[in-house]
N, C-alpha and C positions, 0 to 999 in steps of 0.2 A: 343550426344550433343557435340558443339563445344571443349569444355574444354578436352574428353577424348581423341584426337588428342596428348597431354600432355605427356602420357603414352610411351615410349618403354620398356615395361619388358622384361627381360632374365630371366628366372628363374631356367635355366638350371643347375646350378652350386649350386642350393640349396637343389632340387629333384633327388635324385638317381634312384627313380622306372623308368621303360622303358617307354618314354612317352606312348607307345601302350597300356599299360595295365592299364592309369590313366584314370580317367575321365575326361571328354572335362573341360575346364574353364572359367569358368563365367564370367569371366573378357574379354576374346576374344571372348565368345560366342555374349556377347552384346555391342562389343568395337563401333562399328557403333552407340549405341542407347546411351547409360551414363554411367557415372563412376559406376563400383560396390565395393560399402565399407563396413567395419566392426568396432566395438568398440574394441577396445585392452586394455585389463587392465593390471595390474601390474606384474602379473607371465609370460602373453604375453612380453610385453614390456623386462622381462628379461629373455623372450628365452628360460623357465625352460622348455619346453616342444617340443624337437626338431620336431617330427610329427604335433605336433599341427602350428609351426611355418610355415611345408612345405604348409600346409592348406592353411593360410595367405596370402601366399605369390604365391600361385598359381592361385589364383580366387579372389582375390583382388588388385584393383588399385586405394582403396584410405580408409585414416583411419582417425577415429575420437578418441581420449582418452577416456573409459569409466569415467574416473574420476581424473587423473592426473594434469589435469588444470582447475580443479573449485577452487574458490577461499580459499575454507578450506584446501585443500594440495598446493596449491605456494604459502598461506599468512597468512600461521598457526597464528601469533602472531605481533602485531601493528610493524611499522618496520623494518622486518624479513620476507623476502621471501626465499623459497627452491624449487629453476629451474632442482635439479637434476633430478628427475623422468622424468618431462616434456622436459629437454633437452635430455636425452635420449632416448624418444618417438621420437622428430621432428627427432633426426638425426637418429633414427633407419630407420623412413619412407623416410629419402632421402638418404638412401644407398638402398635402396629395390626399389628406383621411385615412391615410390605411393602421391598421392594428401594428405595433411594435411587439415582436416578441426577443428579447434580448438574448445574447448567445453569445458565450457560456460563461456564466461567473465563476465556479470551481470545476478543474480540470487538470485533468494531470500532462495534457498536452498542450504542445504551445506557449510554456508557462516560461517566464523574464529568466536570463542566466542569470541574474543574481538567487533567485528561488532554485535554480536545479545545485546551485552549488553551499546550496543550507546545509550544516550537518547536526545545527542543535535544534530541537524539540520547539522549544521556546521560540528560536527565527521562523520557524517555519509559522508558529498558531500567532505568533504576531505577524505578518503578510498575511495569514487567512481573515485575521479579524480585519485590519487596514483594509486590504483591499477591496470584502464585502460589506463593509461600513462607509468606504468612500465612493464606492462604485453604485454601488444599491442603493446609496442615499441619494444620489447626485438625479439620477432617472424614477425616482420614485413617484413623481407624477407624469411620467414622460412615456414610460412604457406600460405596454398593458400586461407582459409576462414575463418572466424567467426562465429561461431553460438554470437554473440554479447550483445542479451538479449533472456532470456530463460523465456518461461513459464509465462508471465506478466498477463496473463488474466484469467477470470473464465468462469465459463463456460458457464454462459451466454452473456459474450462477455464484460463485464466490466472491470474495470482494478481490479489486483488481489490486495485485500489489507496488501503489504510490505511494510520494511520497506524502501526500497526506495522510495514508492509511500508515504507513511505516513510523513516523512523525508524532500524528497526533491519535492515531487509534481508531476502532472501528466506529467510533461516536463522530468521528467529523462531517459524516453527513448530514444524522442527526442537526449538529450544531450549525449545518452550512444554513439549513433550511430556519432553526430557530432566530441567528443572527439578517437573516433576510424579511424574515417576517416582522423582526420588530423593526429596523430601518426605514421596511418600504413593506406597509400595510395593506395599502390597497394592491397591492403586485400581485398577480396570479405568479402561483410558486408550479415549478414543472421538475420533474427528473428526466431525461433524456438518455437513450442510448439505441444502438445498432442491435440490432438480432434477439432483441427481446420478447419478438413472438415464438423465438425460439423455447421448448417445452424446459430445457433446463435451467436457462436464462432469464426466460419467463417468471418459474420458478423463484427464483434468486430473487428477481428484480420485487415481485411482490411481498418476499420475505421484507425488503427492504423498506416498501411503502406502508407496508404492517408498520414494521417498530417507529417508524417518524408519526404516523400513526397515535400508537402508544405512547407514545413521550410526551402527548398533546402538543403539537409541532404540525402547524398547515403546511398540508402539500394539497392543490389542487389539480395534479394532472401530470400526467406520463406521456412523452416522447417516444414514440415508435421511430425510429429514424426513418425507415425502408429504402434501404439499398440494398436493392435486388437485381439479379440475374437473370435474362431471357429465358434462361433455360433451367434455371432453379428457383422454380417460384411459387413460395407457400403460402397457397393462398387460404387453407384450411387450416393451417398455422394462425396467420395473421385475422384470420373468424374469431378462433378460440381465443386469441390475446384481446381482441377488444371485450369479448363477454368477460373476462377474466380480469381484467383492469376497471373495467367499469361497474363490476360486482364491491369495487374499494368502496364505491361512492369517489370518484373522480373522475374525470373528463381526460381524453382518449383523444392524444394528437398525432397524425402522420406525419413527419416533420423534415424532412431530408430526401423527400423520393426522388429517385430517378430508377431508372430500368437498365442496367448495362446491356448491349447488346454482341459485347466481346467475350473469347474465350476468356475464363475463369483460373489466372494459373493456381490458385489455391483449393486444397480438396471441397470448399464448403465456402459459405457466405462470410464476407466480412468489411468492414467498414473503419480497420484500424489504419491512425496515417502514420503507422512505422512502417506499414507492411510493404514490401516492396518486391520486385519482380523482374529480372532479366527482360529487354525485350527482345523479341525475336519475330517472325514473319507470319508466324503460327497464332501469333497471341493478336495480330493486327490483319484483320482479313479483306477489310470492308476501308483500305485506303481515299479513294475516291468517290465512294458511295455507296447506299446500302441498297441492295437486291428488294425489290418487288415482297419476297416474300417472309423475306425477314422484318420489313416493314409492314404488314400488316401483321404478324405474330408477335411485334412488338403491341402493335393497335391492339390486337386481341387481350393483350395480357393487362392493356390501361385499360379498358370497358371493362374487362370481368373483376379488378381493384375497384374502379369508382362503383360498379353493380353493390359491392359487397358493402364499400364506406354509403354510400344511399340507403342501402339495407339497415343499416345500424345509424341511422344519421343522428339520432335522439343520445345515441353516447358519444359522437365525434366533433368536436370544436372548431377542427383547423386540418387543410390537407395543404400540406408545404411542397414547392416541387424545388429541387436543390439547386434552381438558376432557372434562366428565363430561356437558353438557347444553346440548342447541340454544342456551338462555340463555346459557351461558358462554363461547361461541364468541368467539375475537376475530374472526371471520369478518363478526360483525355490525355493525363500523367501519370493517371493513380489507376493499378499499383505499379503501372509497364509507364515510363516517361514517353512519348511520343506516337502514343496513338490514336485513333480516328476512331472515336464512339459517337452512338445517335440515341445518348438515355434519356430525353426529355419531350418534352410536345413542338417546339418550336425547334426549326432548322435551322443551318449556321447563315439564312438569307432571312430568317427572323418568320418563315412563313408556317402559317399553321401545316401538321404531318398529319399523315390517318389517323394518328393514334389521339388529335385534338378529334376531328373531325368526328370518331366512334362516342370520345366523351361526349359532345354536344348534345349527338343523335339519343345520347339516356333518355335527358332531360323534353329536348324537344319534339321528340313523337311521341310522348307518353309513354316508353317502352321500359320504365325503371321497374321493373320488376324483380322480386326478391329471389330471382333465380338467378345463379351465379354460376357458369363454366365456363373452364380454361379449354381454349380449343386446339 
């Protein structure tokens, strides 16, 4: 995509190993096709893990905060904001060149207890304007994007019932996107959510980029999260979402992936973090390590994802994987507290898995071909 032109990494002065013996980087393997990002949390951000940073910084050119800039850590208490984390995130990413995508300015989660315990109209649109006037202004030449408003809808495509929608009305998305745009002009504006290649959802969610649309109100691009299941994985779903979101005129981002590779205790896909789940023995299989062949049907299911975003590269911006390493997965709490997933490329020893190794092979045999199946 146009944007990863953006990019000159050196990363030579960060990695000591002999480039010969590392593995290629995913960052230059698909520097032609989109940005490839990661979530950086907090022990990232302060560098406690010098290997894990060489990671980072080798196969990635562009990052998103797992959590540093949602509004319960820069707006703990009415008043009172704290930019340290989060100014130490942005300038970490522009000493290293990578693309800042910022996450999440409006959310109905995560948000300061002084906002969950609003009950007038009025407190509530004065913290919306404050805080996207203070927050939005503050990065307005620091980051390159906004995930803007996070997660507004259900899953049947309706609007989800918070307290922004209860508060200030079905326009506050609208209004999130107009007060972001004139703060922070040059900002790529995003809307963000889970299970939106979902056909209802889907649905909904275009309804939604229509009337911002209409209102003459920029949005530049839609967040696919993709948290997905080994075993429920729509990948002709997630086809039809990009033709269909990039038919808006907007650019088309994977933003969140990983692959669970545990049972699902819920009938269907989801990516809410109230949802929660007894655990039990049943729900945690792969304690100590994951089978031969679970591990390559994971592999299988990231080839035939990157097959499809290569296929469509011309509407795709950005592919996010939701952490740099099995360890870091919030996959391994959520929605069962304690247990042992493997939904990303990198192992909890940081070392490339088949399922890196298949992506590679797209790119460097010449084997990117617009045919796409789940094996």
């Amino acid at each position: 995509m146009v944007f990863a032109a953006l990019l000159l990494t050196n990363c030579s002065s960060i990695s000591k190993t002999p480039e010969s013996k590392q593995p290629p980087s995913l960052k230059e393997v698909f520097k032609e096709d989109f940005l490839i990002g990661t979530a950086i949390n907090v022990q990232q951000i302060q560098e406690s893990n010098p290997e894990l940073t060489k990671v980072e910084v080798r196969h990635f050119n562009a990052v998103t905060p797992e959590n540093s800039m949602k509004a319960e850590e820069l707006h703990p208490e009415k008043g009172r904001y704290d930019f340290k984390l989060a100014d130490q995130f942005v300038d970490q990413a522009k000493r290293r060149n990578m693309v800042v995508n910022a996450h999440a300015l409006i959310w109905h989660s995560q948000l300061p207890r002084f906002v969950r315990q609003m009950k007038e109209a009025d407190s509530v649109r004065s913290f919306f304007n404050d805080h996207i006037t203070t927050v939005a202004g503050r990065y307005k030449d620091k980051v390159y994007s906004w995930d803007v408003v996070n997660e507004a809808l259900n899953e049947d495509g309706t609007l989800r019932k918070s307290v922004f929608l209860e508060k200030m009305g079905e326009d506050y998305i609208v209004d999130a996107f107009r007060l972001t745009q004139k703060v922070s002009p040059k900002t790529k504006l995003y809307y963000n959510d889970y299970n939106i290649e979902q056909p209802k959802k889907r649905a909904g969610a275009i309804r939604l980029i229509k009337k911002i649309q209409d209102a003459g109100v920029r949005i530049d691009g839609v967040g696919i999260q993709g948290h997905w299941n080994i075993d429920n994985f729509p990948l002709e779903d997630i086809e039809q979402s990009i033709l269909e979101f990039s038919a808006l005129g907007i650019e088309v981002m994977f933003t969140e992936l990983d692959i669970s590779v545990l049972p699902n205790p819920f009938e269907s896909n989801t990516a809410d973090v109230g949802a929660r789940a007894e655990y039990n023995a049943k729900m945690n299989p792969y304690p100590t390590g994951l089978p031969d062949s679970v591990q390559n049907k994971l592999a299988d299911r990231y080839e035939a994802l990157f097959r499809l975003f290569v296929k469509h590269k011309d509407k795709i911006g950005r592919v996010t994987l939701w952490g740099v390493s099995d360890a870091d997965s919030w996959l391994n709490n959520w929605p069962v507290r304690g247990r042992t997933n493997y939904p990303l490329l990198f192992d909890r020893e940081l070392k490339p898995k088949a399922a890196f190794n298949q992506l590679i092979k797209i790119k460097t045999n010449n084997s990117s071909s617009n045919h796409v199946q789940l094996k």
